[in-house]
N, C-alpha and C positions, 0 to 999 in steps of 0.2 A: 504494500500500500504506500508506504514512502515513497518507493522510487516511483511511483504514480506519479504521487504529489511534486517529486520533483522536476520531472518529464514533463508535465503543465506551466509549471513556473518557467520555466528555460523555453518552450515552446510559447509561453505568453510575451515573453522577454520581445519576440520579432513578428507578434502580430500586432496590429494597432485599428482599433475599435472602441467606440464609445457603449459604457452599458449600463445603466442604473446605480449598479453596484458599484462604479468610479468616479460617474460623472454627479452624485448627489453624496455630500457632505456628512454624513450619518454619523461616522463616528467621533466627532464631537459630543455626542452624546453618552460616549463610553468610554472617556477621557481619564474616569476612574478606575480602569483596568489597567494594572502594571503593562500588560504587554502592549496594551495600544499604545499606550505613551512611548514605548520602546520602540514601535514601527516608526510613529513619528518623527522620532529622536533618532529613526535610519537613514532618514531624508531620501527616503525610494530606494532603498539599497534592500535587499532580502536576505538576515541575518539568518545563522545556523538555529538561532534561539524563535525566528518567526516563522522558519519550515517547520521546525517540530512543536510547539502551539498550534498550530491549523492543522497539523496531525494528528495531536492527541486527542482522540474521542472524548475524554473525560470533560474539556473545555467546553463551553457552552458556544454554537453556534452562533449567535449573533457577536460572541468576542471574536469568532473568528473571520466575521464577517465585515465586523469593524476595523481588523488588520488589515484584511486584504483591503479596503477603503482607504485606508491612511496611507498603505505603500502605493495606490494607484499605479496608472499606467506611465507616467513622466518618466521618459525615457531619454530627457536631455542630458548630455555628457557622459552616457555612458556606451564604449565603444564595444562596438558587435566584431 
């Protein structure tokens, strides 16, 4: 299942689409979760600590939903 997870990340890396999920601000509202602040504080970068949170089942899906939000699609400055 990880390497799923991470086959998608890496694959999402060189698609570009706009979807609900990146283009609306949501997780400002879950600002109190350690790990969003930690996406945020990635500045669009996809730490070892933010694949394995949106991994582990135990986490509640809207925190991981909130990550994925925070990291958005902002693909400026980083080389392919």
């Amino acid at each position: 299942m990880k390497k799923l997870h991470i086959l998608i990340i890496l694959i999402s890396q060189y698609t570009f689409g706009d979807s609900p999920l990146t283009s609306t601000y949501f997780y400002k509202a879950y600002m109190e979760a350690p790990m969003v602040q930690d996406a945020l504080n990635s500045k669009g970068k996809i730490t070892n600590e933010i694949v394995e949170c949106i991994d582990n089942d135990s986490n509640p899906l809207e925190i991981k939903l909130a990550i994925i939000n925070t990291v958005g699609w902002n693909v400026k400055g980083i080389n392919k």
